[in-house]
Phi, psi and omega in degrees: 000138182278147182296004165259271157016275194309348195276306218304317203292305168322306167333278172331291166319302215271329156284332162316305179322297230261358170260014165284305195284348171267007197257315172289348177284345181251019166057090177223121177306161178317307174307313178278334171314333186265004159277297197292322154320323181285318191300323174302333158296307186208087191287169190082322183275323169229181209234130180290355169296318160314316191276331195294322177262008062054269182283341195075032129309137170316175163277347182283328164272019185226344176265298171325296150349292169279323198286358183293304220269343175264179183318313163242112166274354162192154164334109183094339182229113188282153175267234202228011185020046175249016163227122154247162166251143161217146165329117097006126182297309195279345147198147192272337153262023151308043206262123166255161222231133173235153148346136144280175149318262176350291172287016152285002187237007162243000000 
């Protein structure tokens, strides 16, 4: 690895930390921390069923997860809005999972 690569990657970690530690201020589990980082490595692109088999998470446990990191986690009680899910033009039943603003801001 070249000393420009290892720098860019350390980075990359040292920015991964520090949206760790502002995530952990809202009392978040291990599990949803590791969602939002994988959507934050490559927004758009998977599916929490992608990220849940992935780790050998349940499907449920990854619906949990998210439903923590989206806007509403249960009726009436809002979550931390820093995931959506969104549709595919090619199929609807797809939903891959982005940022919200707000979690672009951490």
């Amino acid at each position: 690895m070249t000393t420009l690569a290892a720098k860019t990657k350390t980075t990359d970690y040292l920015g991964m930390l520090a949206k760790a530690q502002q995530l952990i201020a809202h009392e978040v589990t291990i599990t949803q921390l590791m969602l939002f980082l994988e959507v934050a490595q490559d927004e758009g692109n998977q599916r929490i069923i992608d990220i849940a088999n992935r780790y050998g998470w349940t499907r449920a446990s990854g619906s949990r997860s998210y439903r923590r990191l989206c806007k509403w986690e249960a009726p009436e009680q809002p979550g931390l809005d820093l995931v959506a899910m969104v549709k595919t033009e090619y199929n609807a039943r797809d939903k891959y999972l982005e940022l919200t603003t707000r979690g672009r801001k951490i």
